[in-house]
C-alpha positions as CSV (number, residue, x, y, z in Angstrom):
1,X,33.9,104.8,15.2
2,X,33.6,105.0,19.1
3,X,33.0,108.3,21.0
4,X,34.3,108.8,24.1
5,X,31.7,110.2,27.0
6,X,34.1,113.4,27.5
7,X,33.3,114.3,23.4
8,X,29.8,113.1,23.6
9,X,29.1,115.7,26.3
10,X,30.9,118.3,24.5
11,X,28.5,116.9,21.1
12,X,25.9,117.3,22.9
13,X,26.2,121.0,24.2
14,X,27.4,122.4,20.5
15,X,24.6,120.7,19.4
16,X,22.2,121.6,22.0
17,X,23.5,125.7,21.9
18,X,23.4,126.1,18.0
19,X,19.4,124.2,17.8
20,X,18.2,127.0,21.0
21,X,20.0,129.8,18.7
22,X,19.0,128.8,15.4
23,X,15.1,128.2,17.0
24,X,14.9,131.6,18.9
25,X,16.3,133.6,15.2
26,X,13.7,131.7,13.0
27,X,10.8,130.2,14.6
28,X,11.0,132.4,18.3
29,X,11.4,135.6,16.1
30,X,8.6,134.7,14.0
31,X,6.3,133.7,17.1
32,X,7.3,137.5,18.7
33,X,6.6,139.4,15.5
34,X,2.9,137.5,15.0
35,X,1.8,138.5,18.2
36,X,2.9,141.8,18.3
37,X,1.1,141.9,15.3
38,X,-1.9,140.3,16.6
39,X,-1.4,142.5,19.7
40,X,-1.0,146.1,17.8
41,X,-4.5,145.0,15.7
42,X,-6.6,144.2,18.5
43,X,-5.1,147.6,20.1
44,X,-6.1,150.0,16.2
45,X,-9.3,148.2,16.7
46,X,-10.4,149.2,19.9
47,X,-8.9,152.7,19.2
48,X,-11.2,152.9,15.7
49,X,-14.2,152.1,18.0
50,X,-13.2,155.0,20.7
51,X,-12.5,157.5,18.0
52,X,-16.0,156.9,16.2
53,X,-17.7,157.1,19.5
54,X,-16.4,160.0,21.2
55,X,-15.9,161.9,17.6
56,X,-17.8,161.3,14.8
57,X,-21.6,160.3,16.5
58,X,-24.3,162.4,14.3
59,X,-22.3,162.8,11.3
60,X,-22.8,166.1,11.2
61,X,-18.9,165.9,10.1
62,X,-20.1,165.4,6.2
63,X,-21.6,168.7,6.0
64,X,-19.7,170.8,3.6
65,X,-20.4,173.9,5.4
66,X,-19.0,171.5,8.6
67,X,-16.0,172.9,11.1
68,X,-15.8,170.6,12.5
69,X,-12.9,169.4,10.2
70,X,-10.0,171.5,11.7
71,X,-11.1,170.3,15.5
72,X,-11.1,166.7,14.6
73,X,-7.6,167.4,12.6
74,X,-6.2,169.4,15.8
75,X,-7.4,165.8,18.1
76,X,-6.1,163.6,15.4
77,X,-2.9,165.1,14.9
78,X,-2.5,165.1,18.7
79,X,-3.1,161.2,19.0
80,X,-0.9,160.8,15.9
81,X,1.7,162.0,17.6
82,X,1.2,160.8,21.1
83,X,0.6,157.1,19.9
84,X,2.6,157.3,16.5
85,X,-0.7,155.9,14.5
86,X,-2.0,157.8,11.7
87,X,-5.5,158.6,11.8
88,X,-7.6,158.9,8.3
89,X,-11.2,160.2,8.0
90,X,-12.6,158.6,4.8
91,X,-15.8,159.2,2.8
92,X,-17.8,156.1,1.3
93,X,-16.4,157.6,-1.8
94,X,-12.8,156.9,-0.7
95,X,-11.8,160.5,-0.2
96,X,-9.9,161.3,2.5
97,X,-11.2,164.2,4.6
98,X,-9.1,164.5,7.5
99,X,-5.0,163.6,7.6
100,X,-4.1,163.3,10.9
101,X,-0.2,163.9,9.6
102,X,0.3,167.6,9.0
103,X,3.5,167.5,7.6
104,X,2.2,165.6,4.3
105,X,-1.3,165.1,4.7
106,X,-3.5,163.7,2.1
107,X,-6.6,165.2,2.1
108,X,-8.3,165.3,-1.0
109,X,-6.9,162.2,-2.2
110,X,-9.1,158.6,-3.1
111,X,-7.9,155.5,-2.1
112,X,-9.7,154.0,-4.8
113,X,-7.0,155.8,-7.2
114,X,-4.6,153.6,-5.4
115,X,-6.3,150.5,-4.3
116,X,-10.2,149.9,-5.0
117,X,-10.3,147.1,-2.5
118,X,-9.2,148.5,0.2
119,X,-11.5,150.1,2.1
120,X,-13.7,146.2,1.6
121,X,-10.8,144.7,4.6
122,X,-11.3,144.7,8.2
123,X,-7.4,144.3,8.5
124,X,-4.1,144.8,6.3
125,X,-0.9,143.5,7.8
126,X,1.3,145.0,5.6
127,X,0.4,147.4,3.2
128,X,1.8,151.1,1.6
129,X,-1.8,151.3,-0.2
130,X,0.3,150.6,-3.4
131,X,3.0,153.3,-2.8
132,X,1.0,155.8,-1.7
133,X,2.4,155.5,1.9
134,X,6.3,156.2,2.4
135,X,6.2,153.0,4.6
136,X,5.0,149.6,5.1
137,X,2.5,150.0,7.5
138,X,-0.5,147.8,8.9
139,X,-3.6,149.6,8.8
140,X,-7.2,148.6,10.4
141,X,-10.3,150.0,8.4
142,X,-13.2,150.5,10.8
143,X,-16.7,151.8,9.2
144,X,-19.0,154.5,10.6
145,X,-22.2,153.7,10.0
146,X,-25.8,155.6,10.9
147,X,-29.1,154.2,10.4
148,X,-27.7,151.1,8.5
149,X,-25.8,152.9,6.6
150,X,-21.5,153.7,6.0
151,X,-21.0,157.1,6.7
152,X,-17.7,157.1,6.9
153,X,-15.0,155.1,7.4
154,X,-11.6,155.3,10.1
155,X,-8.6,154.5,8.9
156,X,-5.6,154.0,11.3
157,X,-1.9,153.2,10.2
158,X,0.3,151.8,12.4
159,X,4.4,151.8,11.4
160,X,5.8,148.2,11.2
161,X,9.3,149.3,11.6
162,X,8.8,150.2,15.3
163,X,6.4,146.7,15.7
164,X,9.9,144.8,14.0
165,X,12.1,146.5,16.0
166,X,10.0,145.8,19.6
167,X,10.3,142.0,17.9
168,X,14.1,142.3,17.7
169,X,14.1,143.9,20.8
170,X,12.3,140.9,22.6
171,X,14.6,138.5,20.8
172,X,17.6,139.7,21.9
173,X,16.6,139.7,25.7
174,X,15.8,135.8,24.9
175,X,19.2,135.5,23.5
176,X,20.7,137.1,26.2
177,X,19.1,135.2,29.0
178,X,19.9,131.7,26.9
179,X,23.5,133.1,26.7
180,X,23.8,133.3,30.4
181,X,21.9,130.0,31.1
182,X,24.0,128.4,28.0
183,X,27.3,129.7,30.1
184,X,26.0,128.3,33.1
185,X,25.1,125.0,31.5
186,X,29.0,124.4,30.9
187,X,29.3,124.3,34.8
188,X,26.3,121.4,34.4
189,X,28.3,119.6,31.8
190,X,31.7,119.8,33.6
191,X,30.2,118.8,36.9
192,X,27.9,116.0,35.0
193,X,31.2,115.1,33.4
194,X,33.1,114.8,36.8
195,X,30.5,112.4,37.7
196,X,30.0,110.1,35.3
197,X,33.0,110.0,33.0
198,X,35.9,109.8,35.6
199,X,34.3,107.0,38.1
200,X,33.7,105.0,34.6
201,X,37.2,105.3,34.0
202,X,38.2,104.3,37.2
203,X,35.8,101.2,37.0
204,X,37.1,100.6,34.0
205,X,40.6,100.7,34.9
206,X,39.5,98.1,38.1
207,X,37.6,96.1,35.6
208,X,40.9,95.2,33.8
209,X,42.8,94.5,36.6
210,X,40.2,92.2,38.2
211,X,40.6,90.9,34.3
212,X,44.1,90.6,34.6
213,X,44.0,88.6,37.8
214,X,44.3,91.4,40.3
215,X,41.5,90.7,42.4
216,X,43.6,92.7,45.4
217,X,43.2,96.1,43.6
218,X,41.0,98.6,45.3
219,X,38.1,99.4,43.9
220,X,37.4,103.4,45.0
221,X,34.9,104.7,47.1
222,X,32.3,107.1,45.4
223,X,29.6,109.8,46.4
224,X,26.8,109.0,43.9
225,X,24.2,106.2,44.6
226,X,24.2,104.8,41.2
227,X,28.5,105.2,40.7
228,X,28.4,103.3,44.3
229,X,26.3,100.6,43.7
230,X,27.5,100.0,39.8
231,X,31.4,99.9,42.0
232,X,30.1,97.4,44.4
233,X,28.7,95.3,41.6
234,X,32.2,95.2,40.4
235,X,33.6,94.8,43.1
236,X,31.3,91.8,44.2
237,X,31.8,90.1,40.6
238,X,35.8,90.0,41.0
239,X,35.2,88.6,44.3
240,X,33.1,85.9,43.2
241,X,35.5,85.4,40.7
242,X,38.7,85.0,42.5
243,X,36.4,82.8,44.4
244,X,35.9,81.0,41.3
245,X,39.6,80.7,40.6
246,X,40.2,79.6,43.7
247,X,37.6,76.9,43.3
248,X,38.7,76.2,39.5
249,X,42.1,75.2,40.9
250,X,40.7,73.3,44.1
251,X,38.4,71.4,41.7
252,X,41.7,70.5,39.7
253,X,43.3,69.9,42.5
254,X,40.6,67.5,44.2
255,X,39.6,65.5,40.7
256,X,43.4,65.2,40.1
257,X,44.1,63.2,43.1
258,X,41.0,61.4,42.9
259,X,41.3,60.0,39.9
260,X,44.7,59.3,40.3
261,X,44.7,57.2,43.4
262,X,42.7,54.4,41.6
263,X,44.7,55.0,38.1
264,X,47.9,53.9,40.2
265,X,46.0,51.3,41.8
266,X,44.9,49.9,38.3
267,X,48.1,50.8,36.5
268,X,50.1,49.1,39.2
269,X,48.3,45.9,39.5
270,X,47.4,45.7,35.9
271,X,51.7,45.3,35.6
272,X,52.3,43.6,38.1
273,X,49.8,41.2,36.4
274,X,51.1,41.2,33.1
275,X,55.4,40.9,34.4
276,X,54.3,38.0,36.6
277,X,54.9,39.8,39.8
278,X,51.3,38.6,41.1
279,X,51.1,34.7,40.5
280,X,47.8,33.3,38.3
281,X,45.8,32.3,41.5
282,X,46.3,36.1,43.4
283,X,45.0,37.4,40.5
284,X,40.8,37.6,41.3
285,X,42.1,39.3,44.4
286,X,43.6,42.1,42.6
287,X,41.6,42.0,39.6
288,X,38.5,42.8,42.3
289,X,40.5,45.6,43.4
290,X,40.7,46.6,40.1
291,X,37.1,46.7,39.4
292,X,36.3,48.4,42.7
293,X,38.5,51.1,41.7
294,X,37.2,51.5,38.2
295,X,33.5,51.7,40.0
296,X,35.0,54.5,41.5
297,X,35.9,56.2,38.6
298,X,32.8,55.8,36.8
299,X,30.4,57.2,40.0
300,X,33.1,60.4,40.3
301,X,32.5,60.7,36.3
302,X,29.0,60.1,36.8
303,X,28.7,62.8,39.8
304,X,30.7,65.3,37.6
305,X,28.7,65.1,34.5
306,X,25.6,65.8,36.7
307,X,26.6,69.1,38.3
308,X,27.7,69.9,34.9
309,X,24.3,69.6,33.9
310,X,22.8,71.7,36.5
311,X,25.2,74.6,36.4
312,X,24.9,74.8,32.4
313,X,20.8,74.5,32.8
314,X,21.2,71.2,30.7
315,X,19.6,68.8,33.4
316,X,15.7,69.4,32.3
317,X,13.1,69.3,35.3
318,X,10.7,66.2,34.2
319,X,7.8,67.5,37.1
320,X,5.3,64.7,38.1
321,X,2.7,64.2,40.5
322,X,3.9,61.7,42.8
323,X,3.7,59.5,46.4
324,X,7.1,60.8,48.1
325,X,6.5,58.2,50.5
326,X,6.0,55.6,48.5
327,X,9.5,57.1,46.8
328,X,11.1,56.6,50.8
329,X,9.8,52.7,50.8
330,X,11.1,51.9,47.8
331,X,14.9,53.6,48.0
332,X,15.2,52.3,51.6
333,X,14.5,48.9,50.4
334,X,17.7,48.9,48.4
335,X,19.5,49.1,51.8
336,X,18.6,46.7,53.6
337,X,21.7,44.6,53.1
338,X,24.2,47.3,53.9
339,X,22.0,47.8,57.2
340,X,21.9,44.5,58.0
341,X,25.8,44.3,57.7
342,X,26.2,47.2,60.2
343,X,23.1,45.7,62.3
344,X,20.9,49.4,61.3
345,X,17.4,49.6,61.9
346,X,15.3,52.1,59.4
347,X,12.3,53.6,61.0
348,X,10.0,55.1,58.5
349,X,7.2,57.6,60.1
350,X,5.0,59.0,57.6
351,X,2.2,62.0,59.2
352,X,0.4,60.2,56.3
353,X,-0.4,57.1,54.6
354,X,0.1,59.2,50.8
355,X,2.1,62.5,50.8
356,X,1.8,63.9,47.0
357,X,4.4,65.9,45.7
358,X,4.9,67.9,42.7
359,X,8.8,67.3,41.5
360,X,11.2,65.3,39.3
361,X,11.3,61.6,40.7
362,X,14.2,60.5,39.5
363,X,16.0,63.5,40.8
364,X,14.3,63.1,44.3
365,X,15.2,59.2,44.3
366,X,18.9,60.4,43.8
367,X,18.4,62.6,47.2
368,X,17.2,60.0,49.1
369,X,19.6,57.7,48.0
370,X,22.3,60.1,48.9
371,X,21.1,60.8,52.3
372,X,20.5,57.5,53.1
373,X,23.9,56.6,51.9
374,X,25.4,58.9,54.1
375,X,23.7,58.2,57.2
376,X,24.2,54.3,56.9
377,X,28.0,55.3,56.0
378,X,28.6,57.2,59.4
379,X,26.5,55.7,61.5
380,X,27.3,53.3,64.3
381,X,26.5,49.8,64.5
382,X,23.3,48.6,65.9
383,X,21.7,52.4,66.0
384,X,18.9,53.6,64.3
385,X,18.5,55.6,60.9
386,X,15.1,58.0,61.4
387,X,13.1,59.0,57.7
388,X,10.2,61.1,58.7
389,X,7.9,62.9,56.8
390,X,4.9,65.9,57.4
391,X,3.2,68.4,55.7
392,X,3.4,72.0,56.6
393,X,2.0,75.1,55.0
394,X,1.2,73.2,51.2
395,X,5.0,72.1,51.3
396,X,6.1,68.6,52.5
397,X,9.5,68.3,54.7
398,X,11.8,64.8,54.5
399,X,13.8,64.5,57.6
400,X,16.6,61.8,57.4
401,X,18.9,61.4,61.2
402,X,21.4,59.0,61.6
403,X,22.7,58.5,65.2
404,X,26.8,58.6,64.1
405,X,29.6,60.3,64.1
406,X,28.4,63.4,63.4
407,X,29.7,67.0,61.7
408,X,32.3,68.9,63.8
409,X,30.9,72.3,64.0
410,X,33.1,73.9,61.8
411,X,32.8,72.0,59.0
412,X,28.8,72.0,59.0
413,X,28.9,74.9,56.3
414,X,31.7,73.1,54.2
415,X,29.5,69.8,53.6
416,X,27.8,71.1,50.7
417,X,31.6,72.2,49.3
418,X,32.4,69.8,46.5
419,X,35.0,67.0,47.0
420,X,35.0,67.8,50.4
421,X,35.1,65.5,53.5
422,X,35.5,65.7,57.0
423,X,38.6,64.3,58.8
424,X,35.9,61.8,60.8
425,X,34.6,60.5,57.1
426,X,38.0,60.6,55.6
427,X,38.6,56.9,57.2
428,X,35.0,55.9,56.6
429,X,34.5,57.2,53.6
430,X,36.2,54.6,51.0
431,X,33.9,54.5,48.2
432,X,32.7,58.2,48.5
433,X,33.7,61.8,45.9
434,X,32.4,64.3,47.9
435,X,29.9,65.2,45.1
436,X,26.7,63.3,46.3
437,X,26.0,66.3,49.0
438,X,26.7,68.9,46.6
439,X,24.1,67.2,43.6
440,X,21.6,66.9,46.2
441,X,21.5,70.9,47.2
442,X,21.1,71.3,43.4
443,X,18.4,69.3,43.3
444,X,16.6,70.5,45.9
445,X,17.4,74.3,44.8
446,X,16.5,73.1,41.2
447,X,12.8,72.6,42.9
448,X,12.8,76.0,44.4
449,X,13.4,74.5,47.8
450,X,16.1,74.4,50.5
451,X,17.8,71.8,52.2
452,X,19.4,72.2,55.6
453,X,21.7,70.1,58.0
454,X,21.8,70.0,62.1
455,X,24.7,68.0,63.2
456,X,26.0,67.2,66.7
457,X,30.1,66.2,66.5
458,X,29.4,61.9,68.8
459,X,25.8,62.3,68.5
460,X,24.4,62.1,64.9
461,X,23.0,64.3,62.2
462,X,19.9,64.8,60.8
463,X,19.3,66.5,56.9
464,X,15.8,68.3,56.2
465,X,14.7,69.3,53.0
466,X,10.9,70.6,51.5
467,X,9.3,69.9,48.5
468,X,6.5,71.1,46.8
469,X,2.8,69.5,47.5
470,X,0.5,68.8,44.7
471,X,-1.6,70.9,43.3
């Protein structure tokens, strides 16, 4: 089943509030208490060491016939109740001789009666010396020793009610302040959710349109960087594809009528063969025209099939090492006749006897013969055709100029369009699709290079396209 963002985000918070308060109550509150703990032993400890120092140096304390008892039970009792520890003066014996707690001391008892291990710990956590404490309590045993020997030993009690409730205390100040943070956090999710969520609908709602056919709806305008850019992406992919409609019905259009200009022309003379409308000896004339027209056909097939190939990645690159000017001598060759017809000189100027290129050489005989084409097409009788070629920078540029009709300025960005044609061509241009410019910026792009045009409307124009040099 699919979420929506709005419930994610609200997931997502539940989730995030009930982990916090479910980590601060059982590992946080566990974390406190052990270092309070730790905290509160270091503390006994270093109070053990001051009350052996300052109190019971000499040991004269043991003495039976000592008084000093009732002095060291008048400054224990006043620490006990200043610092809340209970302070114990125990023999090696385990008999307690001073009780800091005057309200139920236990002088006279043993400890060993209670617990004969005991007095062998540096440190009990918890402990009510086997219920002879009213309390659990953690106490720090600290000997007295003279001359190598235990004299004595301290014994200070410290609560752990008070250390629990200083624990619980701290806790709930930590739940506190993640309350307030948690409460401001909805702001955060509400604000996050204001800009993510709702532009993503919107988007969403554009996307459909532009799905629909709506290419006209407006896209809104948003604050964020990312919200604005993902927008414009949209944006730009419903314009590309109303361009594409556009083109879609265009191409239709354009292979429509140009495949059924010569069907009529074959359907219609085919008939009139067959009724006996055109006698026996018309009919080479006709069936010529037939053939010419079914040529047609098969070159605007042809041309088809090949953009197909390159816009579906089908047309494999078959990259050679190869002579590009050799390539020129041998295509030109092949139109001689049509030159000699329109009385069209070919001048081939090569920067070098052997330009090697690295590219597909069928694909770049198709270019040439394309160009070339084109400029003996357009071009005026008795002028001159130009193929030139130079090196540059480990790339190799092909110029072809014809000296023709030329490109009227505003259909210089058009040529590459498919099926299209100039209004000068239209009259020239019998045997032509439109497709050959189109397959030979493929090509070239297919190479990684560009090709460009420069065309002056009475004067000529002249094509220039790079190719890699060998390696």
């Amino acid at each position: 089943m699919k979420i929506s963002l709005r419930k994610r985000f609200f997931l997502s918070y539940v989730f995030f509030v009930i982990t916090i308060f479910v980590l601060l109550n059982t590992y946080g509150q566990s974390r406190i208490y052990k270092k309070l703990i730790m905290d509160t032993e270091t503390s006994l400890y270093n109070e053990a060491v001051i009350i052996s120092r300052e109190y019971l140096t000499g040991g004269s304390f043991l003495s039976t016939s000592s008084t000093s008892f009732p002095v060291l039970r008048r400054h224990f009792s006043v620490l006990h109740e200043s610092t809340g520890i209970q302070i114990l003066l125990v023999k090696p014996d385990s008999e307690i001789l001073v009780d800091s707690n005057t309200t139920g001391s236990y002088e006279g008892e043993r400890l060993n009666n209670y617990d004969k291990l005991f007095l062998s710990n540096r440190t009990v956590t918890e402990t009510d010396i086997n219920n002879m404490l009213k309390e659990k309590c953690m106490a720090v045993i600290y000997p007295v020793t003279m001359s190598m020997e235990t004299i004595a030993y301290v014994v200070l009690l410290k609560p752990l009610a008070p250390i629990k409730a200083n624990a619980l205390q701290y806790l709930d100040t930590m739940i506190l302040c993640f309350i307030i943070l948690a409460s401001l956090l909805i702001f955060v999710i509400v604000y996050l959710y204001i800009q993510t969520a709702i532009p993503i609908n919107v988007m969403t709602r554009a996307a459909k349109k532009y799905a629909a056919g709506q290419f006209d709806y407006p896209m809104a305008d948003f604050p964020g960087k990312d919200q604005s850019e993902l927008a414009s992406a949209i944006r730009y992919m419903a314009d590309k594809m109303s361009d594409m409609d556009d083109y879609q019905s265009k191409f239709i259009a354009n292979v429509s009528h140009d495949f059924r200009s010569p069907l009529t022309s074959i359907k219609g003379y085919t008939e009139a063969m067959l009724d006996g409308t055109i006698p026996p000896e018309m009919q080479k004339k006709y069936l010529d025209i037939i053939l010419f027209e079914t040529e047609r056909l098969t070159k605007l097939t042809t041309s088809l099939l090949t953009l197909n190939q390159f816009e579906t990645g089908k047309s494999p690159m078959d990259m050679t090492v190869f002579d590009l000017n050799y390539e020129i001598k041998r295509c030109s060759a092949a139109f001689e006749q049509r030159c000699t017809e329109k009385q069209i000189s070919l001048e081939l100027t090569f920067d070098r006897k052997e330009l090697m290129v690295w590219a597909d050489t069928s694909k770049i005989e198709l270019v040439i013969q394309n160009l070339l084409d084109n400029a003996v097409k357009f071009s005026h009788h008795n002028s001159v055709i130009e193929i030139h070629t130079t090196e540059k920078n480990k790339k190799i540029f092909v110029s072809v100029k014809d000296h023709g009709i030329g490109i009227p300025k505003d259909s210089i960005n058009k040529v590459w369009d498919r099926f299209y044609k100039t209004d000068n061509s239209r009259g020239k241009d019998k045997k032509g699709t439109g497709l050959g410019l189109s397959i030979t910026k493929e090509i070239i792009e297919a190479h990684g290079e560009n090709i460009n045009v420069i065309s002056t409307e009475g004067a000529g124009t002249e094509f220039i396209f790079s190719l890699p040099a060998a390696p």
